[in-house]
N, C-alpha and C positions, 0 to 999 in steps of 0.2 A: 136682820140685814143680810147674813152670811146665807140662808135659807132662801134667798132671792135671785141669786147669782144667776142658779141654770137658768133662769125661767127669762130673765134681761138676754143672758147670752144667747139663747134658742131667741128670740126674739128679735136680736140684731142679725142672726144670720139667713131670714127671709129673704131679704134681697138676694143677696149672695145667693143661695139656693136656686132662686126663680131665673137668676142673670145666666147660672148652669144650668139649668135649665132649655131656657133658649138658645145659648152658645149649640148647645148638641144639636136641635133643631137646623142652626144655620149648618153646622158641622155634616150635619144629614142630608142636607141640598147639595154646596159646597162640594161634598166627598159622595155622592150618589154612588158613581161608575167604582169607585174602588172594590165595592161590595154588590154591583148589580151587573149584568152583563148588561151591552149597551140594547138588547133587544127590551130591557125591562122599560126603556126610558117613558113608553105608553102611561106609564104607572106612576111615573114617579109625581107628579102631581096633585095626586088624590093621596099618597101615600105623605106626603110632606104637611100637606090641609089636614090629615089627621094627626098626625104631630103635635103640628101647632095648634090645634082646637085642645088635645088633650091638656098641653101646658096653660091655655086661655083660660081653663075649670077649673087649672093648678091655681092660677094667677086671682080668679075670683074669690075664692074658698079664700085666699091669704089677702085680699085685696085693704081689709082694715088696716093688720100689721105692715102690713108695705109702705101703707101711706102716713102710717104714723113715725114709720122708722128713718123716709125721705120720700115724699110727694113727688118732687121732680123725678128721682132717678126711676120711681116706682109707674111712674107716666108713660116716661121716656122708654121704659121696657115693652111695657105694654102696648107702645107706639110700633117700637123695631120687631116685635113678634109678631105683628099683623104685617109689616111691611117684608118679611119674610116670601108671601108670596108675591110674584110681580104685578099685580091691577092694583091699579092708585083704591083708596081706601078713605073716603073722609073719616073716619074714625080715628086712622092712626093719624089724620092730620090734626084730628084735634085734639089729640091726646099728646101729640109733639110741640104742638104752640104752647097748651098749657105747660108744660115740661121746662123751655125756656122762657117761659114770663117768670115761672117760679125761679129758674136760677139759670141766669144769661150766660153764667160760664159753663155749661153743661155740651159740649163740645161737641162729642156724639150726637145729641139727640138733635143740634143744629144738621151736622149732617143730615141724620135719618130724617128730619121735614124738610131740607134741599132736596133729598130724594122724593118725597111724597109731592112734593110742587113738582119735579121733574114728571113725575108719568102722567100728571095731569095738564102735560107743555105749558106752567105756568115758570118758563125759564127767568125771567126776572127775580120773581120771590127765589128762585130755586136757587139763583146766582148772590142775592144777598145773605141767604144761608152758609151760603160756602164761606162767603168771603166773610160772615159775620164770627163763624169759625175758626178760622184762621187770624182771625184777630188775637183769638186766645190762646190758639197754638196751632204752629205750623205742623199738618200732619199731612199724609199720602191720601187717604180719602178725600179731604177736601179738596185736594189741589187738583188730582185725577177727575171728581166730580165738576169743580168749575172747566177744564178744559172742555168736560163733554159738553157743558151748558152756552160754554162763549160758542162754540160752533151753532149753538140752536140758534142761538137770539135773534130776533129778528132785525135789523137795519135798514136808516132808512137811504143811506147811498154805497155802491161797488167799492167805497174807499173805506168805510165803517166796517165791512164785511170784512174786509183783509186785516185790518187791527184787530178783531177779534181772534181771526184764525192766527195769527201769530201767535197773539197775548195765549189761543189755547196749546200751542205746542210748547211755548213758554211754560206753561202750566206742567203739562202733561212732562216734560224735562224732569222739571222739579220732582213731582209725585215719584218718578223710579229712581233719583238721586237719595230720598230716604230711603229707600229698601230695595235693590237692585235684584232682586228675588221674588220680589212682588210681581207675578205671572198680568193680574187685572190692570193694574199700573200700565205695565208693559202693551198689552190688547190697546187699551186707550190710547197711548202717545204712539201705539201704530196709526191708528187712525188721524190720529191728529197732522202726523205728517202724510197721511193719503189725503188728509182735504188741504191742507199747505199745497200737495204736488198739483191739485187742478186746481185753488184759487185764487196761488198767488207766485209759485213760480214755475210751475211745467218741467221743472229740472227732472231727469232721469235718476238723475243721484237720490234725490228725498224720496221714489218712488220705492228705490232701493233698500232706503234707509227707513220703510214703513216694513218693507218685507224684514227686514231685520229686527227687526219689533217684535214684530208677531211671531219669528221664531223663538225669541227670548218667551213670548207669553207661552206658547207651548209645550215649555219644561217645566210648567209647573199644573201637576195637575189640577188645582182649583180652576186656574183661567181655562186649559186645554178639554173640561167639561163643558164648555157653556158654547152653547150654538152660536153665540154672537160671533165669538172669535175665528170661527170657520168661515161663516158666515161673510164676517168682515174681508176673510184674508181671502175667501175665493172671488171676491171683486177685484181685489187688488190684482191676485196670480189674471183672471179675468183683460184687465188692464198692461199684462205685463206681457199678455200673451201666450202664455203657459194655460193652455184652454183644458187639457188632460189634468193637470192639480188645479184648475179651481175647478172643472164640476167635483173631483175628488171629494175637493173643500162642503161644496154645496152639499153633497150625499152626506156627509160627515154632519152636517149642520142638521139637515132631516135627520138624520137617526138619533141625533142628542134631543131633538124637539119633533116630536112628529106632529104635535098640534101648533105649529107655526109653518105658514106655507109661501114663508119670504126665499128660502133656500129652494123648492120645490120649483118657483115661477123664474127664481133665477136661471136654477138649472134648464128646465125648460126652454126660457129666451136662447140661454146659447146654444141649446141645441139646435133650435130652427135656426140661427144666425149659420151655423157650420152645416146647417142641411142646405142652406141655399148657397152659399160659397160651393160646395161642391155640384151640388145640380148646376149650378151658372158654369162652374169647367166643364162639366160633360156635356150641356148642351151649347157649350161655346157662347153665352151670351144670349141665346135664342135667335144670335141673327144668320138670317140666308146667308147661304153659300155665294151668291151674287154678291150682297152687301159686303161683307168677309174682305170678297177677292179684291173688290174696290178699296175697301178702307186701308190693305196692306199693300198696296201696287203704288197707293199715294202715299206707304210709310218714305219718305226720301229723308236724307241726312240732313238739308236744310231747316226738319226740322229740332235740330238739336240746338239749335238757335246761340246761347249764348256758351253752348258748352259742343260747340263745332271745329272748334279753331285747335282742341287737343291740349287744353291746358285750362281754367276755370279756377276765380280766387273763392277759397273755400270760406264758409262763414266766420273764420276766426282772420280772413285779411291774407292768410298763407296761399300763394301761387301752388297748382297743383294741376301732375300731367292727367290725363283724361285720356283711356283707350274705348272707345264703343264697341261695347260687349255683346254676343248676344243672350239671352236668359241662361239657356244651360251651360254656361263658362262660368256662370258667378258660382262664388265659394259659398257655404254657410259663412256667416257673424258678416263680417264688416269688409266691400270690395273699395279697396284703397284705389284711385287711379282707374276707377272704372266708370262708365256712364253707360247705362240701359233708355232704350228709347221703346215705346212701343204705342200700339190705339185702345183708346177704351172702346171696353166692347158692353159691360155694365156697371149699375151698381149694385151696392146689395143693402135691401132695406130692412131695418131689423127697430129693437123695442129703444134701444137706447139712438141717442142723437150723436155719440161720439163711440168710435173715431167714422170715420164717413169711409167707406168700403169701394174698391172700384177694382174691374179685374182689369190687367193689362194684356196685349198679345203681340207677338215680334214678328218679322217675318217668316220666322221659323213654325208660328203658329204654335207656339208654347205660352202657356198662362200661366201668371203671376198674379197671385193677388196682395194689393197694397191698400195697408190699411194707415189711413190720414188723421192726424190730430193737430188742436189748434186750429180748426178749420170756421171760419169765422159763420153763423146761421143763415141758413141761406143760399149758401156759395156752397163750390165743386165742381169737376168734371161731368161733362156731358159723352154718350155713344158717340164716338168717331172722332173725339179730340184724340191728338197726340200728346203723349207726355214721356218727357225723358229727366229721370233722377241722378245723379252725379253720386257718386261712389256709395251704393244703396248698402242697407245690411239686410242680408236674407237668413230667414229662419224657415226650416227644413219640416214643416208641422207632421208628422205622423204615429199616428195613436188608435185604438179601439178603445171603446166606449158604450157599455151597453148590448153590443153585438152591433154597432156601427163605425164603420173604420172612415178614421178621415186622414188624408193625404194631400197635400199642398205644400206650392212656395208662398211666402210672406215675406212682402217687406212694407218693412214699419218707416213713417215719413212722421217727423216728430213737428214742423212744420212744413206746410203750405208753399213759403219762399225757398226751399229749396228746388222747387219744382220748374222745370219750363215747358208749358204749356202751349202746344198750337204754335213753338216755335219763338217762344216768349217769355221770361223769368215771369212766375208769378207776384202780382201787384201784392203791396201792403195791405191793400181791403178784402183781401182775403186770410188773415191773420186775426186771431180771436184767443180769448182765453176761455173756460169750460166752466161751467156752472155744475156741479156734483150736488144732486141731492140725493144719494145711492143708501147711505147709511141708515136704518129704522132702529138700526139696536144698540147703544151705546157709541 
C-alpha cells in the first residue's frame, strides 16, 4: 500500500500542473508589455498561439490522467486555454458545455462558455451563463461580464433598452465593489456609464464619471495593456471634446493592436472632422463676399428674440441678467450673463451623426464653431439662420498633431432648446436623445 503513495500523489497533481500551466499562458498575454517594448506588439499574437499550442500537446499527452482525476475541471481547462486567444472557438464551446453538464457548480467554466457565446454575439446564452454563475457565487467576472452582455441584447422597444443599460451599470458597480483594484472591472463600468450618458440620461456628470473609470482602469497594468481600453476611452475624450488625448488614446490603441483597424478608422474620422472645421474658417464657409455682407448687415439685435430684453430665465427657472457680447469678449469655460448672436455660415459633415457641427459668425466677422448635441434626426440649422446662445462655455481648442496644427473657438450646446434661432427659442421637436452604437470591444 505504502509503495503506492508517490504514484496516487503525482497522479492527483496533473490538474494542478496543467491549470499552472495555463495561468502562465494567460500571465503572458495579460503581462505582454511588462517584458516586450510596445513596438514588439506585431508579435505578440503568434508568440501567445505558440504558447498555448505547446501546453494543448501538454494537455493531450496527460489527457487520460486529467480526466480520470476530474472530467469537468479537466474540460473546463482545456476550454479556457483555447479561449485564451480572442476568435470564438466551437471547440472550447464544447468543451465548456460538457464541463458544466458534468458539474453545474463549476463557476468559472460557466463564465468562460458566457464568454465563448459572447464572441459569437449569441448574448442571450452569454447572459444565462453569467447569471447561471452567479447563482453559485457572486464574483467580479460574472458581474463585469453580464454588464458587458445587457448593453448587447438586443430589445424589442427604446424602454427595454434603457432597463438593460441600467440593470448594466448596476452590474458593472457591483463587479469593482468586490475588488476596487480590478483595472478590467474598472474599463467596463467605464463604459457602462458612457452608454448610460447617451441612452438614458445625457448628464454631463456620468460622462465625467466614465472618464473617472477609465482612469482608475489605467493604474493597473493588466487593463492599461489592452487596446480596448484606449480605444474605449478616446471616444469618450472624443465626446468630451478633448480631441488632442483621444487621437492620443486612438494611437495608443494601434500600437497595443496593430492588426485591429477600429482605432486606425477612428483616428482617421477625426481627423477629416477637424480638417474641415478648419478649412470651413479659412475659407469662411465658402460663401461670397456678397452673400457675407448681406447675411451680417441683416445681423440686427431683433434677432435675439427672447434673450433681447437683457435678462432670460435660465433652464433651472433662475432670472438672469444678459449682456450681448461679441465673440472675442467671451472667456474660456463658462460666460455667465453673457449672450452671443451670430449667422451660420456652414455645417460640417463628418462619419458620426452626433453632435451636428455648424460655424457661426458675428459682425466682427470672427468664427466660432458650435458643436450641438441631443439634436433630434433630421433637424438643425441652415446657411444664413441666425442663432444666439445665452451664456455659452467656450473652449479655446489648440494642439499639433501629426505635423497638423488646429486652432479654433468651441462652444459646446448640450441642448438644441437653449438656442434662438431666426429670432425664435428653439421648439421641443427638435430635442432627441442619441443612439450610440460606437463600442466593438468590450
Amino acid at each position: 500500500m505504502g509503495g503506492e503513495e508517490p504514484s496516487e500523489a503525482k497522479e492527483s497533481k496533473v490538474l494542478a500542473i496543467l491549470e499552472e500551466q495555463i495561468d502562465g499562458v494567460y500571465h503572458f498575454r495579460d503581462h505582454y508589455f511588462d517584458t516586450h517594448d510596445i513596438s514588439e506588439a506585431v508579435h505578440k499574437a503568434a508568440r501567445l498561439k505558440e504558447r498555448a499550442q505547446e501546453v494543448l500537446k501538454e494537455m493531450c499527452l496527460r489527457e487520460s490522467a486529467g480526466m480520470e482525476e476530474d472530467r469537468a475541471k479537466f474540460l473546463y481547462l482545456k476550454g479556457k486555454l483555447i479561449n485564451v486567444e480572442p476568435d470564438y472557438s466551437s471547440q472550447a464551446e464544447e468543451y465548456l458545455s460538457r464541463a458544466v453538464k458534468l458539474n453545474p457548480g463549476l463557476v468559472q467554466a460557466w463564465n468562460e462558455l458566457g464568454e465563448s457565446y459572447s464572441r459569437k454575439d449569441d448574448f442571450t446564452n452569454a447572459r444565462i451563463c453569467f447569471e447561471g454563475a452567479l447563482q453559485h457565487e457572486r464574483n467580479k467576472v460574472s458581474l463585469r461580464s453580464l454588464s458587458m452582455v445587457l448593453r448587447q441584447l438586443g430589445t424589442s422597444t427604446p424602454e427595454e433598452k434603457v432597463v438593460n443599460i441600467e440593470e448594466s451599470l448596476v452590474k458593472g458597480k457591483d463587479a469593482v465593489s468586490l475588488d476596487t483594484a480590478d483595472g478590467m472591472s474598472w474599463s467596463i463600468l467605464g463604459n457602462a456609464f458612457f452608454a448610460h450618458f447617451f441612452l438614458v440620461s445625457q448628464n454631463p456628470k456620468t460622462l465625467k464619471q466614465a472618464m473617472s473609470a477609465y482612469a482608475q482602469a489605467d493604474k493597473d497594468p493588466v487593463s492599461r495593456s489592452t487596446p480596448e481600453l484606449h480605444y474605449n476611452k478616446g471616444i469618450a475624450l472624443k465626446y468630451e471634446e478633448m480631441f488632442e488625448n483621444a487621437l492620443n488614446s486612438f494611437s495608443t490603441a494601434q500600437r497595443l493592436d496593430p492588426t485591429w483597424d477600429g482605432p486606425k478608422k477612428q483616428e482617421e474620422n477625426l481627423l477629416k472632422y477637424l480638417d474641415k472645421i478648419s478649412t470651413l474658417i479659412e475659407l469662411k464657409g465658402k460663401l461670397k463676399p456678397k452673400k457675407m455682407s448681406s447675411l451680417l448687415e441683416s445681423l440686427e439685435n431683433k434677432y435675439l428674440g427672447p434673450y433681447s430684453g437683457g435678462s432670460y430665465t435660465s433652464p433651472k427657472g433662475n432670472t438672469a441678467t444678459l449682456n450681448h457680447v461679441k465673440f472675442q469678449e467671451l472667456s474660456p469655460g463658462l460666460n455667465q450673463e453673457r449672450v452671443i448672436m451670430g449667422r451660420v455660415i456652414c455645417s460640417v459633415h463628418s462619419e458620426e451623426t452626433v453632435p451636428f457641427t455648424f460655424h457661426l459668425i458675428d459682425k466682427d466677422e470672427s468664427i466660432l464653431v458650435v458643436t450641438l448635441y441631443n439634436l433630434s434626426p433630421g433637424k438643425g440649422v441652415i446657411i444664413g439662420d441666425s442663432v444666439a446662445i445665452a451664456e455659452p462655455f467656450l473652449t479655446n481648442i489648440d494642439f499639433t498633431y501629426k505635423q497638423r496644427h488646429y486652432k479654433f473657438g468651441l462652444i459646446r450646446v448640450e441642448s438644441p432648446l437653449v438656442l434662438v434661432i431666426n429670432g425664435k427659442k428653439a421648439g421641443k421637436d427638435l430635442q432627441a436623445g442619441v443612439q450610440m452604437t460606437t463600442f466593438t470591444k468590450s
